[in-house]
C-alpha positions as CSV (number, residue, x, y, z in Angstrom):
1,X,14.2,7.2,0.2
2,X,12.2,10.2,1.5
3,X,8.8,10.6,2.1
4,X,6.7,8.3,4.5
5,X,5.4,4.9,3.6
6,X,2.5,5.1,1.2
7,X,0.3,2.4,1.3
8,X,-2.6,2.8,-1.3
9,X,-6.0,0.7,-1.0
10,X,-7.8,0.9,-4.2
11,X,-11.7,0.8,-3.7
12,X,-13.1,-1.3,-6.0
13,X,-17.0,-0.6,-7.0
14,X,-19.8,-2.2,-4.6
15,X,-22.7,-3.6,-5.9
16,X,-24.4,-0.6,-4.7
17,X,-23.1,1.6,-8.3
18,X,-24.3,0.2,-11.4
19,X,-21.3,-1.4,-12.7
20,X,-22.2,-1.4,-16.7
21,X,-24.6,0.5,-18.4
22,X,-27.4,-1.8,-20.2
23,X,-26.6,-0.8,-23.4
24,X,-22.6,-1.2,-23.0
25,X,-21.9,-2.9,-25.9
26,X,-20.5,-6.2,-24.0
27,X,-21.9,-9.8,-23.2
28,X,-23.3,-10.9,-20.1
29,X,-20.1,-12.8,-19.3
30,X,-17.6,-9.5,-20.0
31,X,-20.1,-7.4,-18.3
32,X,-19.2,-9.8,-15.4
33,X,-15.6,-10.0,-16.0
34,X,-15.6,-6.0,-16.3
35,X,-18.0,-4.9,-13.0
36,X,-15.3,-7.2,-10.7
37,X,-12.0,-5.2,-12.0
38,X,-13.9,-1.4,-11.7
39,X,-12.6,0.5,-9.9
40,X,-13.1,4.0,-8.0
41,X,-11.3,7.2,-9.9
42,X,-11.2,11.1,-9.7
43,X,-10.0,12.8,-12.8
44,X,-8.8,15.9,-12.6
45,X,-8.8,18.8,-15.0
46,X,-6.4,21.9,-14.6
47,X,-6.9,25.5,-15.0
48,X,-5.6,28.8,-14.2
49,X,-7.6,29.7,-10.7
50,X,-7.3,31.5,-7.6
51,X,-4.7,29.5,-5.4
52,X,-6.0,27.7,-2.2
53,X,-3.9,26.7,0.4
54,X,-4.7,23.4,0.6
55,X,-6.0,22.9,-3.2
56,X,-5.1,20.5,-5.7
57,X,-2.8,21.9,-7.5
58,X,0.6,22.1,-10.1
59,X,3.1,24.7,-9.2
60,X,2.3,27.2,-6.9
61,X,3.3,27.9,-3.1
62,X,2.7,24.5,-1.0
63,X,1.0,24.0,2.3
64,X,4.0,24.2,4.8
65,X,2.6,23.9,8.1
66,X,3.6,25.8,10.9
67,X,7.3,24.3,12.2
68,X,8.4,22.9,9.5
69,X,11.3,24.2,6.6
70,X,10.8,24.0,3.5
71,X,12.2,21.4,1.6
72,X,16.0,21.8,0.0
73,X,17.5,19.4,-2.2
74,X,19.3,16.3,-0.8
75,X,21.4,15.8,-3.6
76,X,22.3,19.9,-4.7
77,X,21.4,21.4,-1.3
78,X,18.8,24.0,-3.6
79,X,15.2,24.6,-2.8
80,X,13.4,22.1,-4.9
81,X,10.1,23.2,-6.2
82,X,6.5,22.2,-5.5
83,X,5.3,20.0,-8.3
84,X,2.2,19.1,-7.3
85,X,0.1,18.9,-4.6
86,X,-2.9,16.3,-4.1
87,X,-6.0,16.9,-1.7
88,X,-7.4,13.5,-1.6
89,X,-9.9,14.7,1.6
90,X,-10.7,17.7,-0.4
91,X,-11.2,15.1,-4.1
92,X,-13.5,12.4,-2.2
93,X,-11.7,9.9,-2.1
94,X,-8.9,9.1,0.5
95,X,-6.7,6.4,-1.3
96,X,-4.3,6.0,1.1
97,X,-5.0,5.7,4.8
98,X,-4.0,8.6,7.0
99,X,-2.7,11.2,3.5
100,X,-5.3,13.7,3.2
101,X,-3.0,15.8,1.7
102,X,0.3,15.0,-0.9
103,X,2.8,17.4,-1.6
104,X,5.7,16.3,-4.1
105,X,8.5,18.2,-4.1
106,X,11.3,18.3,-7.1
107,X,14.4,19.5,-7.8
108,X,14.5,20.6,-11.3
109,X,18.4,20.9,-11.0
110,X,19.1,17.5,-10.5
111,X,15.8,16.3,-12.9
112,X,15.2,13.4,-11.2
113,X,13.2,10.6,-13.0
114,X,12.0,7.9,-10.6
115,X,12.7,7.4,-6.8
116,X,15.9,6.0,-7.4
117,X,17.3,8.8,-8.2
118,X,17.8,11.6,-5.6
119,X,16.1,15.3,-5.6
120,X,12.5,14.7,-4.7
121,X,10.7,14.5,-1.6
122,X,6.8,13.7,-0.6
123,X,5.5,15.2,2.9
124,X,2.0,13.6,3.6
125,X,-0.9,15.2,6.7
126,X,-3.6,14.3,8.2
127,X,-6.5,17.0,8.0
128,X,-4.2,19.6,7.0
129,X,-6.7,22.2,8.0
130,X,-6.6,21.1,11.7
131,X,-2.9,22.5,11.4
132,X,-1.3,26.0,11.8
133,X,0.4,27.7,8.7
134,X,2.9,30.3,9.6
135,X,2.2,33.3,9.3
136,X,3.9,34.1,6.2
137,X,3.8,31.3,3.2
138,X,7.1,30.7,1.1
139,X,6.7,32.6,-1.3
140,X,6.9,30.4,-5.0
141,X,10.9,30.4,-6.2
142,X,12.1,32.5,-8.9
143,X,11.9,30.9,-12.5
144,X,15.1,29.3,-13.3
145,X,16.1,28.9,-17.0
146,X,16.0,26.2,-19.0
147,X,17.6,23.0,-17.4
148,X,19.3,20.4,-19.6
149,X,17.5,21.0,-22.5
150,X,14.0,19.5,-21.6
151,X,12.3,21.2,-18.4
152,X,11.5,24.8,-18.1
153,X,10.1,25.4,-14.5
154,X,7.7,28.3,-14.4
155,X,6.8,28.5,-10.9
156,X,4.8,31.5,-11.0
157,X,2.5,29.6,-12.6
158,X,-0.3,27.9,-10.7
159,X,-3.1,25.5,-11.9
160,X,-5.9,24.5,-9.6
161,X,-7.8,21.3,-10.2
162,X,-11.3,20.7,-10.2
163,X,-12.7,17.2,-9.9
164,X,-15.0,14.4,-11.3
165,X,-15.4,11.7,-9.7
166,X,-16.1,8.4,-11.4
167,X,-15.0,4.8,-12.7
168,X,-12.1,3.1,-14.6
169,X,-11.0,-0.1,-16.1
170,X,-7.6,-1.5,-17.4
171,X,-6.3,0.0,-20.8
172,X,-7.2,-2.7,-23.4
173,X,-3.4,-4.0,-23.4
174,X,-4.2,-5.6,-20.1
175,X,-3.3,-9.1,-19.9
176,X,-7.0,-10.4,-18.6
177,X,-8.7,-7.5,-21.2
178,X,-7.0,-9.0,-24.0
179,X,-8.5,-12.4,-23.2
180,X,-12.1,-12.0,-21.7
181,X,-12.6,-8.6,-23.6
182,X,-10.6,-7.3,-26.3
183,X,-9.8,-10.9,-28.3
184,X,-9.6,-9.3,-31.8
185,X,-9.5,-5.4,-33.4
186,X,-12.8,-4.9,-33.7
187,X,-13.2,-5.9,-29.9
188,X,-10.0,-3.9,-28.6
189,X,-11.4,-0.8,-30.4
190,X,-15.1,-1.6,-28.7
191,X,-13.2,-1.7,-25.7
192,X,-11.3,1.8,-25.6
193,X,-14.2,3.7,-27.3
194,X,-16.1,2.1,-24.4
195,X,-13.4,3.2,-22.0
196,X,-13.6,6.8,-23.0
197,X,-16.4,6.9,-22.5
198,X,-16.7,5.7,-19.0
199,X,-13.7,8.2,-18.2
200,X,-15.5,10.9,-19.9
201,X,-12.5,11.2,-22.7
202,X,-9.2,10.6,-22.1
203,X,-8.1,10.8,-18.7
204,X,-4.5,12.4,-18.5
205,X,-4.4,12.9,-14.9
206,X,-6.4,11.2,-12.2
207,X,-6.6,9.8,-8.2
208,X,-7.1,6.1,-8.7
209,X,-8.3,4.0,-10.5
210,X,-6.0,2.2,-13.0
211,X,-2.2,2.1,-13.6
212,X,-2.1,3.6,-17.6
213,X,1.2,4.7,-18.8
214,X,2.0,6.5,-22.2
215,X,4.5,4.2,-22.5
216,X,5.6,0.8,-20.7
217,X,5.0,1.4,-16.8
218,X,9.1,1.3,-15.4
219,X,7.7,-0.7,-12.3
220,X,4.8,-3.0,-12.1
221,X,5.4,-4.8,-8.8
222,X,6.9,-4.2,-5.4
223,X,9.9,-6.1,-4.5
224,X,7.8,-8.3,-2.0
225,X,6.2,-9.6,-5.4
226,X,2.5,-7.4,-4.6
227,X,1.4,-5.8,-8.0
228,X,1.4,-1.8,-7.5
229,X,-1.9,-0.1,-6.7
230,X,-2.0,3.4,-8.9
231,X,-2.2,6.7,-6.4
232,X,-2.2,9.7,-8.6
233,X,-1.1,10.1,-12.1
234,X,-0.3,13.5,-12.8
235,X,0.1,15.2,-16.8
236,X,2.1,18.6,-17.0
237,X,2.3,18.7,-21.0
238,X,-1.4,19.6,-21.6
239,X,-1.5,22.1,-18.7
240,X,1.7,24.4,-18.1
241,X,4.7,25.5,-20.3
242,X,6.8,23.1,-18.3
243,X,6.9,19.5,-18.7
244,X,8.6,17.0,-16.4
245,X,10.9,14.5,-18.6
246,X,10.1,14.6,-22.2
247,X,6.2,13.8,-22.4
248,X,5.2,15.1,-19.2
249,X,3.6,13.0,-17.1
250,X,4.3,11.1,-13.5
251,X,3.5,8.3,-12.2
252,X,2.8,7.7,-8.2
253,X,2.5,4.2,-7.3
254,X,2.3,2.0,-3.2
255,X,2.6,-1.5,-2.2
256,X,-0.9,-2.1,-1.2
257,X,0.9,-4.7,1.1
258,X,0.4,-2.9,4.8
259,X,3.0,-5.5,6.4
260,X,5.7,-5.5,3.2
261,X,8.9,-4.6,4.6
262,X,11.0,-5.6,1.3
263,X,9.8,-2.4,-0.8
264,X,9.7,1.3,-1.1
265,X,7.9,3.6,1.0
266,X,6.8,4.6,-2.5
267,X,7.2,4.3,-6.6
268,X,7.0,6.9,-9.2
269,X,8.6,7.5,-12.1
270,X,8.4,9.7,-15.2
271,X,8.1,9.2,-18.9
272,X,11.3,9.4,-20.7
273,X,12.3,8.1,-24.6
């Protein structure tokens, strides 16, 4: 598959943060339970901006350092389209060892919707702004119409994040919040207000933090048996007049195994009904 190996390494929260606030509504024990599955999160909110370079961004003209093409489809042979790109260096928080900077590129000719499908690609760099652009940046493609019924790509369009940094737990459905937590419906609803709360609403697209799909996650574990540690969830409906599948949002997901040779280089997958 293309791309290089992504291996994520979740930070979970030192005693140094206050894991719970005093007056969460939880007991000493869940407190406990809670502070030791926190973990570190960015959210990210999108909004029509002036383009960086090296931003965090959907749509938009990617950072294509100097020497290298840009990107065509391996399946179609067409120039695929920058979906997103993700500035961990530039968002705090450098999940993955050695990827400062994320571009994801898709093809939305052939609509690919996980990595085992062909017409994506992910190019990763090390303090990007150590490198040379070219002189000239790619211009962003021409709008295509509609494909298949379901995606309209409207690559003139550019959203730039900004971030907040912060915490996150496990949705409620999670196998150990269901029993130390959320035992019963007043307790599971305790829980997400609770969880709102700590993510400041709810948290469509983020760096970190916890796996949380719209609907059931299509992988859960590498093939070497390792549970997958959540990169970057990204949500297109609530930001662009494009949406990837049918609800819009992509998952990005790593073996946090550093010696696992049995896996992918790297998971993600859209929703689809």
């Amino acid at each position: 598959m293309p791309g290089p190996k992504l291996v994520p390494c979740p930070e979970k929260i030192s005693d140094a943060f206050p894991a719970l606030p005093e007056g969460a509504p939880f007991t000493a024990k869940e407190k406990q339970y809670l502070a030791g599955r926190m973990l570190k999160a960015v959210y990210l909110n999108f909004a029509p901006g002036a383009e960086g370079l090296l931003a965090t961004k959907l749509g938009g003209t990617p950072f294509l350092p100097a020497g290298e093409t840009y990107p065509s489809c391996p399946a179609c042979g067409r120039p695929m389209h920058c979906l997103f790109q993700a500035n961990f260096q530039e968002a705090g928080y450098r999940l993955v060892p050695g990827c400062d900077l994320l571009v994801f590129y898709f093809c939305f000719h052939c609509n690919p919707l996980n990595y085992e499908e062909p017409g994506w690609e992910i190019r990763t760099y090390r303090e990007p702004e150590k490198l040379e652009p070219p002189a000239v940046q790619p211009p962003p493609l021409p709008d295509q119409q509609e494909v298949k019924g379901f995606i309209v790509p409207v690559t003139g369009a550019c959203l730039t994040a900004a971030y907040r940094p912060g915490f996150d737990l496990p949705q409620r459905f999670d196998a150990g919040v269901q029993k130390q937590v959320a035992r019963n419906p007043l307790a599971r609803q305790r829980y997400t207000d609770y969880l709102q709360e700590l993510r400041g609403g709810l948290a469509a697209s983020k760096i970190g933090g916890w796996l949380e799909c719209e609907q059931d996650p299509l992988y859960t574990a590498c093939a070497c048996g390792a549970e997958l540690a959540h990169i970057v969830t990204i949500s297109t409906s609530n930001y662009t007049p494009w949406v990837v599948a049918d609800i819009g949002s992509l998952y990005l997901a790593g073996c946090p195994a550093p010696d696992c040779q049995e896996g992918s280089s790297v998971y993600w997958w859209v929703d689809w009904s």
